[in-house]
C-alpha positions as CSV (number, residue, x, y, z in Angstrom):
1,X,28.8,94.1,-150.5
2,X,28.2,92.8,-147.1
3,X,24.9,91.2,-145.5
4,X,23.7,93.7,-143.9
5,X,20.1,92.3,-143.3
6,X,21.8,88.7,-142.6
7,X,24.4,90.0,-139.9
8,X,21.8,92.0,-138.3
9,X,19.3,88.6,-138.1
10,X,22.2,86.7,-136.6
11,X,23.1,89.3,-134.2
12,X,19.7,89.6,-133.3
13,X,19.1,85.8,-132.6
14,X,22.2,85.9,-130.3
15,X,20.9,88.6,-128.3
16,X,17.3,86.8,-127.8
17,X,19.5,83.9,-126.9
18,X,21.5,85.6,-124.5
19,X,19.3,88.2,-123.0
20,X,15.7,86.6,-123.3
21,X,15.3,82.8,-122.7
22,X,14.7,80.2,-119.7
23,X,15.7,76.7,-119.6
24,X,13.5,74.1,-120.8
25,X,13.9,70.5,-122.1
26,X,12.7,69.4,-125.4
27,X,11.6,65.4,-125.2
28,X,10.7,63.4,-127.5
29,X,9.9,59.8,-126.1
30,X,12.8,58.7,-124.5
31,X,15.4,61.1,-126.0
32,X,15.5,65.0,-124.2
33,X,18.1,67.9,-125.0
34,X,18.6,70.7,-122.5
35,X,17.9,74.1,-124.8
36,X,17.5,78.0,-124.0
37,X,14.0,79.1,-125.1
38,X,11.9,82.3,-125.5
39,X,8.6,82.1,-124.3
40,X,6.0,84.1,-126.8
41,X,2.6,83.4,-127.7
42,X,0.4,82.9,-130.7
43,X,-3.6,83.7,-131.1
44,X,-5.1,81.2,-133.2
45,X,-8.8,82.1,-135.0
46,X,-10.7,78.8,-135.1
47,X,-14.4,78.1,-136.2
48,X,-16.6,75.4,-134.9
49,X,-19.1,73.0,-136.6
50,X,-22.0,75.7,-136.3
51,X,-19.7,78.6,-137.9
52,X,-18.7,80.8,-134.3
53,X,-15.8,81.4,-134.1
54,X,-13.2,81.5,-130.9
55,X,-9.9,82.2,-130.4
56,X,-7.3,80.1,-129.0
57,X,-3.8,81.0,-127.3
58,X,-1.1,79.0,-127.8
59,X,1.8,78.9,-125.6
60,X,5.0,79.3,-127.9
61,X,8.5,78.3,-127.2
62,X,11.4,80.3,-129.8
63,X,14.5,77.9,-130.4
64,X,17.7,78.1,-131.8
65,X,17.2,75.4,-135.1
66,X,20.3,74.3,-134.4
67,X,19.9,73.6,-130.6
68,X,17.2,70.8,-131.4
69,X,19.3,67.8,-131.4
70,X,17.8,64.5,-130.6
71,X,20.5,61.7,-130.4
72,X,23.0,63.6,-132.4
73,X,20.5,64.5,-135.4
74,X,19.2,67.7,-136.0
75,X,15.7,67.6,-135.8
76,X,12.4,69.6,-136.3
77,X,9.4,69.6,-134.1
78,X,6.8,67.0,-134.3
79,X,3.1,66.8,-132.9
80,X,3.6,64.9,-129.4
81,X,6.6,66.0,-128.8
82,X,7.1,67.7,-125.2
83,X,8.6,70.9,-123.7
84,X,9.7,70.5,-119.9
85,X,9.8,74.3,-118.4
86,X,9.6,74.9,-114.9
87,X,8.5,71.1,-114.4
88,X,4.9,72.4,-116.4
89,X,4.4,69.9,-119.2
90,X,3.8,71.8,-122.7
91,X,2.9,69.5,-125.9
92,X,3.7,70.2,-129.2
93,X,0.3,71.2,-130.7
94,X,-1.8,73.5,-132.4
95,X,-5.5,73.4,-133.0
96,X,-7.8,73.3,-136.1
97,X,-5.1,71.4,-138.5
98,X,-2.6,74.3,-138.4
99,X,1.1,73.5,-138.3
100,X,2.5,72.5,-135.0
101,X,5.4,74.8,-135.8
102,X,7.0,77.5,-138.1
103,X,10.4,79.6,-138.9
104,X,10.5,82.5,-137.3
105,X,12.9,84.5,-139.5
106,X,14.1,84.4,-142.6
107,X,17.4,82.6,-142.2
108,X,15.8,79.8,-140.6
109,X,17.8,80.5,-137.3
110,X,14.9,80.3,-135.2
111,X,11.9,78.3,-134.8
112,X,8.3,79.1,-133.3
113,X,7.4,75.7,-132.1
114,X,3.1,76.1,-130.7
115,X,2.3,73.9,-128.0
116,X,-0.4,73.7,-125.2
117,X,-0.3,73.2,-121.2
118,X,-1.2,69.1,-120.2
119,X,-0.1,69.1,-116.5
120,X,2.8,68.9,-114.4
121,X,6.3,66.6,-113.8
């Protein structure tokens, strides 16, 4: 029987990379790679030392996994890394301990990486 559920993710991922995505530049130190992203955005809940609470938006940037090659290798996002979009700086980041990134489908195809505005090119 076919993958239905699998073929339909993979077609799906090829339209958001065709139909949906800007060009940005993912840096890390001294080595960059040129990658089509999708812009989304994630609301994070975070409490302070007296118990309020307040809510954070994160800038979010949806990559091909396979895309993210530093230097030849394969790699996966890392706190301090940098996304270049429109010469606006991005860091890879998320607050209150929470993972800087995550997959955004099943398959692995595709990952959510959080990051927040520090300045300009």
């Amino acid at each position: 029987m076919p993958d239905l559920l699998g073929n339909a993710m993979r077609w799906l991922e090829a339209q958001r990379r065709k139909y949906l995505t800007v060009p940005a530049i993912y840096r890390r130190g001294d080595l960059s790679v040129e990658l089509p992203a999708t812009i989304g955005r994630t609301v994070f809940k975070v409490s302070d030392d007296y118990g309020r609470f307040q809510y954070i938006e994160s800038r979010d940037y949806l990559v091909n996994s396979a895309d993210l090659v530093l230097s030849g290798i394969t790699v996966l996002p890392k706190k301090g890394d940098e996304i270049i979009e429109s010469g606006q700086i991005y860091e890879v980041l998320a607050p209150n301990s929470e993972p800087e990134w995550r997959y955004s489908d099943s398959s692995r195809q595709c990952l959510r990486i959080h990051t927040k505005h520090t300045g300009e090119e």
